[in-house]
C-alpha positions as a Markdown table, in Angstrom:
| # | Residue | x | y | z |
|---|---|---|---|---|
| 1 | Unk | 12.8 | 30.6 | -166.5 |
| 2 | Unk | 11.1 | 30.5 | -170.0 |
| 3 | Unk | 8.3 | 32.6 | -170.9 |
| 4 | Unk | 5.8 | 31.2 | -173.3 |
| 5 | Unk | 2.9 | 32.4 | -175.8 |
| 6 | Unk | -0.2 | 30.7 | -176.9 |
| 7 | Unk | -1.5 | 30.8 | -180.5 |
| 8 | Unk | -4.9 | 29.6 | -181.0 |
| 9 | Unk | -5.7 | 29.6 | -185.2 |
| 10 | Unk | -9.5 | 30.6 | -185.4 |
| 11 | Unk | -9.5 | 31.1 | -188.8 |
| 12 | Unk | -11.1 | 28.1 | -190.6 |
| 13 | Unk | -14.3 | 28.2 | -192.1 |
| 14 | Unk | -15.3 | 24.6 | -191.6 |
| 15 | Unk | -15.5 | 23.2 | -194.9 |
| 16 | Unk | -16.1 | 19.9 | -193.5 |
| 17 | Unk | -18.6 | 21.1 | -190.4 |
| 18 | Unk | -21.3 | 21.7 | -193.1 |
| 19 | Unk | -22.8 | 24.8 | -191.9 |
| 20 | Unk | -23.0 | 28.8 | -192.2 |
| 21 | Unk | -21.8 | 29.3 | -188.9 |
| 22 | Unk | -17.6 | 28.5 | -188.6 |
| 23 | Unk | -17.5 | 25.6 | -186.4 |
| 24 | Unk | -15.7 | 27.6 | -183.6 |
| 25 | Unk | -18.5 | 30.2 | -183.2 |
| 26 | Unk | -21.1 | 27.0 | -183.3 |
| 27 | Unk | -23.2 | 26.9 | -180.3 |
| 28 | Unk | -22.7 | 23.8 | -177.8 |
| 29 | Unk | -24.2 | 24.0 | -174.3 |
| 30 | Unk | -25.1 | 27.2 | -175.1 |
| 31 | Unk | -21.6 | 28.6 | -175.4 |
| 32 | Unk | -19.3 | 28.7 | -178.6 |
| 33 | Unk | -16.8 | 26.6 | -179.3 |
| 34 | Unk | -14.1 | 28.7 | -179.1 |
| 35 | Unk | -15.5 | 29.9 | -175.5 |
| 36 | Unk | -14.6 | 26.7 | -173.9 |
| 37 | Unk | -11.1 | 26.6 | -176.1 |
| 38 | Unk | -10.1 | 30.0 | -174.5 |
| 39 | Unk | -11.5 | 28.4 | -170.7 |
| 40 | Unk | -9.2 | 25.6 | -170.9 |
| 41 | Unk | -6.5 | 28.1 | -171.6 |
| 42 | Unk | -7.2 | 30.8 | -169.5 |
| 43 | Unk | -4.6 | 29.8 | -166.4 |
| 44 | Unk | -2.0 | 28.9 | -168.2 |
| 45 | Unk | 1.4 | 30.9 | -167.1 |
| 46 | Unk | 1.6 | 33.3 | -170.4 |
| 47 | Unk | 3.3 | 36.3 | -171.9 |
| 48 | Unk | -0.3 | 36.8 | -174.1 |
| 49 | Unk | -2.4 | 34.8 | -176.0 |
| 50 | Unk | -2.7 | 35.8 | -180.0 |
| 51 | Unk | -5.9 | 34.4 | -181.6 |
| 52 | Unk | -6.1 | 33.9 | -185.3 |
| 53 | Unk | -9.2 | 34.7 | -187.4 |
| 54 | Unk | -10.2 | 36.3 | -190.0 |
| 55 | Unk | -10.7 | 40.0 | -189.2 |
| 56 | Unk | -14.5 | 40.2 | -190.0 |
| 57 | Unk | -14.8 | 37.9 | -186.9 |
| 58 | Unk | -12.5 | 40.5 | -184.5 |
| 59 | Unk | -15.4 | 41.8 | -182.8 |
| 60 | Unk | -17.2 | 38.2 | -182.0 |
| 61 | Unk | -13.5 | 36.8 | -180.8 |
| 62 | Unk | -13.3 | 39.9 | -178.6 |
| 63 | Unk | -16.4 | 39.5 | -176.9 |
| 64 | Unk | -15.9 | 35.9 | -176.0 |
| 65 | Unk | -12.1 | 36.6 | -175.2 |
| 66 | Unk | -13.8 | 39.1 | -172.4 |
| 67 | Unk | -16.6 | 37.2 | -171.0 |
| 68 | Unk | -13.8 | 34.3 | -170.8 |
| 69 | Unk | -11.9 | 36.9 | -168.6 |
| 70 | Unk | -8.6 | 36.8 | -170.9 |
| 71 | Unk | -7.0 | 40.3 | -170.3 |
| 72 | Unk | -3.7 | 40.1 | -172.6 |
| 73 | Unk | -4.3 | 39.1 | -175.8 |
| 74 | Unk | -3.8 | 39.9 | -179.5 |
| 75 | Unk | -5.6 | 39.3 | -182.5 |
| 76 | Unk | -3.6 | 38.5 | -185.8 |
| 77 | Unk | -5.3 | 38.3 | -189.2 |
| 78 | Unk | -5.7 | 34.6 | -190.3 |
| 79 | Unk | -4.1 | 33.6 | -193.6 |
| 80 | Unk | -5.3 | 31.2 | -196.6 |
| 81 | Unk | -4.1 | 28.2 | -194.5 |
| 82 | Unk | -3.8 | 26.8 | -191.0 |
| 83 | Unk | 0.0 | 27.5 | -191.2 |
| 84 | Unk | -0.4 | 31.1 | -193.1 |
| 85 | Unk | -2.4 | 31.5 | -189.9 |
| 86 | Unk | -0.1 | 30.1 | -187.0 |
| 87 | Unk | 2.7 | 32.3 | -189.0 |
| 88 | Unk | 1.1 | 35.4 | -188.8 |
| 89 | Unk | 0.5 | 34.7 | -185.0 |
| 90 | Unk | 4.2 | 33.5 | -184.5 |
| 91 | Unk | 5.5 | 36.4 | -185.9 |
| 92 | Unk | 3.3 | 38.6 | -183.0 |
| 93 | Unk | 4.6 | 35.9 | -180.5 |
| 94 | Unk | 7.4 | 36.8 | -177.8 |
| 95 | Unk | 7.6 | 34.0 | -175.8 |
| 96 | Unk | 10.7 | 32.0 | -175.7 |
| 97 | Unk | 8.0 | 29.2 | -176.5 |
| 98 | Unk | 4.5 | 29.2 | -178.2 |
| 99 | Unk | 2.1 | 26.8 | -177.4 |
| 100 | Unk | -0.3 | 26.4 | -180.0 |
| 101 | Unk | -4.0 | 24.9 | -180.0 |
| 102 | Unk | -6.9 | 24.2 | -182.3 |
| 103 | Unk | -10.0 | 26.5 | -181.8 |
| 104 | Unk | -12.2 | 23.7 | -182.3 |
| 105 | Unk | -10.5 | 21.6 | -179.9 |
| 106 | Unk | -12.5 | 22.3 | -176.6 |
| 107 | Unk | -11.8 | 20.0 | -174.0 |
| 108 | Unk | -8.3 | 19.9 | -173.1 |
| 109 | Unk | -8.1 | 18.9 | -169.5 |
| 110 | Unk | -5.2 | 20.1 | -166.8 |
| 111 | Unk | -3.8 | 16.6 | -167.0 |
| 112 | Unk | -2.8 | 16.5 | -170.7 |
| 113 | Unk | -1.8 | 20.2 | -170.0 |
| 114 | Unk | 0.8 | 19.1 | -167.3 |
| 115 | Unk | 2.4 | 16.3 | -169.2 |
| 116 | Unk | 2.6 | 18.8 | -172.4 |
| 117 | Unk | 4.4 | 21.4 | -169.7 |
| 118 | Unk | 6.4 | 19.1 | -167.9 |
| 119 | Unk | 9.4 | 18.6 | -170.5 |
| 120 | Unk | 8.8 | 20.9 | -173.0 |
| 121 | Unk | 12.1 | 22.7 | -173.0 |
| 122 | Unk | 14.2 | 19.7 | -173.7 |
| 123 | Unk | 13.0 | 19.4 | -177.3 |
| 124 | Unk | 12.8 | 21.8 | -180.1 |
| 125 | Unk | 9.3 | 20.6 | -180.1 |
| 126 | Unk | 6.7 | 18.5 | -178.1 |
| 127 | Unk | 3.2 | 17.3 | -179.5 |
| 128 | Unk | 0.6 | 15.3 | -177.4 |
| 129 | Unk | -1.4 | 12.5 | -179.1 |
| 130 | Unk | -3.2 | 9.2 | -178.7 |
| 131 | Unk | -2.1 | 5.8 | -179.5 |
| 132 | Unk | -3.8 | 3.3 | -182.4 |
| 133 | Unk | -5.7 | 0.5 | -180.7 |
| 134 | Unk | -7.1 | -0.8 | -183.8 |
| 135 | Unk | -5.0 | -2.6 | -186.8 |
| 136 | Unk | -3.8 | 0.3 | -189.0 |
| 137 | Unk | -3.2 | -0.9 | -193.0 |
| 138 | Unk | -1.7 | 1.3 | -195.6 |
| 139 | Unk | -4.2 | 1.2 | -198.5 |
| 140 | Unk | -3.5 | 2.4 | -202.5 |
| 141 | Unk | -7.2 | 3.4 | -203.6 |
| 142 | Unk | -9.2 | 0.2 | -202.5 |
| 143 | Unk | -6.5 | -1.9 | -202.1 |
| 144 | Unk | -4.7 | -2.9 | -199.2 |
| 145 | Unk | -0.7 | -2.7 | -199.4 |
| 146 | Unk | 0.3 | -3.8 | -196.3 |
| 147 | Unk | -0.3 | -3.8 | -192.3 |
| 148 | Unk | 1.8 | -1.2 | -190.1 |
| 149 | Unk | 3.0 | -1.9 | -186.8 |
| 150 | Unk | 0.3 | 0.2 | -184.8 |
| 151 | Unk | 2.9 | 0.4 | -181.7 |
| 152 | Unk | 4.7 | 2.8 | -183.8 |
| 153 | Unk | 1.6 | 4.8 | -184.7 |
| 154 | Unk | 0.0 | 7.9 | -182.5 |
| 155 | Unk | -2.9 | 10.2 | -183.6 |
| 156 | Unk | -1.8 | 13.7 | -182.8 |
| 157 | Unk | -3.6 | 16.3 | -180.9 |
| 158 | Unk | -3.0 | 19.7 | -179.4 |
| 159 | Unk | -1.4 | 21.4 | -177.8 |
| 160 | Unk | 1.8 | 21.7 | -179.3 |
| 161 | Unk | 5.0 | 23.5 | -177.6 |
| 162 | Unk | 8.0 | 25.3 | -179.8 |
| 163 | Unk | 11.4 | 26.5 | -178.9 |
| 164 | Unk | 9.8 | 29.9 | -181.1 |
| 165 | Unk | 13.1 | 30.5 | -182.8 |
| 166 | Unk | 13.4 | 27.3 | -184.1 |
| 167 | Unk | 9.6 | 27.0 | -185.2 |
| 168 | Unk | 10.0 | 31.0 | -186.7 |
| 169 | Unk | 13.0 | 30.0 | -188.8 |
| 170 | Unk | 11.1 | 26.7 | -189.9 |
| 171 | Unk | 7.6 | 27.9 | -190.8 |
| 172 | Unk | 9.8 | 31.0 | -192.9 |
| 173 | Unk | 11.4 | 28.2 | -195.0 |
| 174 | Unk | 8.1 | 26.7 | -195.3 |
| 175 | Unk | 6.3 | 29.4 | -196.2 |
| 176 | Unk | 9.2 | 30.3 | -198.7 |
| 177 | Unk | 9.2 | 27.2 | -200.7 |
| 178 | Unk | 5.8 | 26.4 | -200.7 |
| 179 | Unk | 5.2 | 23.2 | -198.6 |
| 180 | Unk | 2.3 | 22.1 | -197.3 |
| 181 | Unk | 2.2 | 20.9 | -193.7 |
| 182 | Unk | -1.0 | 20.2 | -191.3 |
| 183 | Unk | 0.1 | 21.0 | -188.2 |
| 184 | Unk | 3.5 | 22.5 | -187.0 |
| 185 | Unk | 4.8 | 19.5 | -186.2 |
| 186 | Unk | 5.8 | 18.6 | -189.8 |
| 187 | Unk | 7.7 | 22.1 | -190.4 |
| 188 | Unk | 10.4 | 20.7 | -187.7 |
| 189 | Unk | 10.1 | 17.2 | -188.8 |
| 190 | Unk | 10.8 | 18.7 | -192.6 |
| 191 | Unk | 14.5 | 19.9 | -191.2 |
| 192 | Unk | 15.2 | 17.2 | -189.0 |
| 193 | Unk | 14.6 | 19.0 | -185.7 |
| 194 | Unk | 14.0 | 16.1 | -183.1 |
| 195 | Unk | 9.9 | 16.1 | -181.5 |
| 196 | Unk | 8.6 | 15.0 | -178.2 |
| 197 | Unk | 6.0 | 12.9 | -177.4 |
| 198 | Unk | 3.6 | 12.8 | -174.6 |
| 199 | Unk | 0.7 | 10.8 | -174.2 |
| 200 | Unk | -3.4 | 13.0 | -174.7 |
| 201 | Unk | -6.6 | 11.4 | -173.7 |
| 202 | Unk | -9.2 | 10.4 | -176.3 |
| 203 | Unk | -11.6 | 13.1 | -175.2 |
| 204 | Unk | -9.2 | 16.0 | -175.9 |
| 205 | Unk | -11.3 | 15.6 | -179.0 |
| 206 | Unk | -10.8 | 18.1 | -182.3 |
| 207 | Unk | -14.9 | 19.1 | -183.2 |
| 208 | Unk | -15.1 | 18.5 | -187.2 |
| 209 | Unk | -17.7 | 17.3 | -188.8 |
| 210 | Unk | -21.7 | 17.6 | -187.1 |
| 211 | Unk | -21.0 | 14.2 | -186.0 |
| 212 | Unk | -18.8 | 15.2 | -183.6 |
| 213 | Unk | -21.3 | 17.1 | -182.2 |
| 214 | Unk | -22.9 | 14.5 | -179.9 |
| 215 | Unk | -19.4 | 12.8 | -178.3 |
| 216 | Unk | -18.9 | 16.3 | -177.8 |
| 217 | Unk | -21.9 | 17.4 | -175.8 |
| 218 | Unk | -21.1 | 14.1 | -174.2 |
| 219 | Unk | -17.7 | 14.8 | -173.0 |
| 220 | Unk | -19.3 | 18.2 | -172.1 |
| 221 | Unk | -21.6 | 17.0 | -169.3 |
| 222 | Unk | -19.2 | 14.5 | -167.8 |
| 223 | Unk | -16.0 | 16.3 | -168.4 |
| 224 | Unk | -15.2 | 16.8 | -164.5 |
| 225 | Unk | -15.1 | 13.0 | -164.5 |
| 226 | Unk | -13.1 | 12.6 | -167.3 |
| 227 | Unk | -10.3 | 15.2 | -166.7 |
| 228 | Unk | -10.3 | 14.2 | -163.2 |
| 229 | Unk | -11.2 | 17.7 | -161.6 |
């Protein structure tokens, strides 16, 4: 059977939360962010979970890693970018698979975690993500340029699942030539590794910007109904 890790990369600063406090430390329902991350996560069959962050935030991770009740898990120095972050992390990894998921993502339910599970390990990769409902146009600065077939168009979530080899071997040539990707996705997309796809739920919702603040405490105090507990 495979054995899996979990990466969780704590180490933005939020530029687009507009506030001192990083979004994943910022209070909701009294808890931080990354409290109810770590929750969701807790159960999930793992080798160790390795949390990325910037090491003048060790101590605060730690103590919400232990009120959580998370016994095996690492902390890895966060890097100048997402992906400097998830490669740090990797490289602690020994899981035949990593699964990796935002910090400020706080409401992954068991359901989108047992579709992600189900198949994983017949694809190099396997991403979750919603589909467009509305009409989706391509636009050149205020212009439109044409309309896109929305069936063919998902917004992407986390988690994500990696065969870890492959991912290692693609974030190292990534890292090596300089390319820019937003989420891990795109490093085994870059060398034509094939991805999965599974359908998330719109409330498996990523917390960026203050507005996000009120669906959040929304999906908060109704999220038994929602993820069907």
């Amino acid at each position: 059977m495979s054995s899996l890790s979990i990466i969780v990369p704590a180490g933005g600063v939020g530029s687009r939360f507009s506030s001192e406090e990083k979004k994943q430390f910022y209070q909701l329902g009294g808890k931080p962010i990354l409290y109810y991350t770590l929750l969701r996560l807790k159960n999930v069959d793992s080798l160790e979970l390795i949390i990325g962050a910037a090491e003048e935030d060790f101590s605060r991770i730690e103590e919400i890693v232990e009120e959580v009740g998370i016994k095996n898990y690492i902390l890895s120095p966060s890097g100048r970018e997402r992906q400097d972050t998830v490669y740090n992390a990797l490289l602690r990894a020994s899981g035949d698979y990593v699964l990796i998921h935002d910090a400020a993502r706080p409401f992954l339910s068991k359901i989108i975690l047992d579709r992600c599970m189900e198949n994983y390990v017949d694809y190099p990769g396997m991403i979750c993500g919603v589909r467009v409902k509305d009409t989706a146009k391509l636009i050149n600065d205020d212009r439109i340029e044409q309309t896109i077939d929305r069936k063919r168009l998902i917004l992407v979530h986390t988690p994500q699942i990696f065969n870890r080899k492959i991912l290692l071997k693609c974030m190292s040539e990534i890292v090596s030539r300089g390319v820019h990707i937003t989420d891990e996705a795109m490093a085994l997309e870059y060398f034509g590794y094939e991805v999965g796809f599974v359908e998330s739920e719109w409330y498996n919702l990523k917390i960026t910007t203050k507005d996000d603040l009120h669906i959040a405490d929304y999906i908060l105090n109704n999220f038994d109904m929602l993820a069907g507990v």
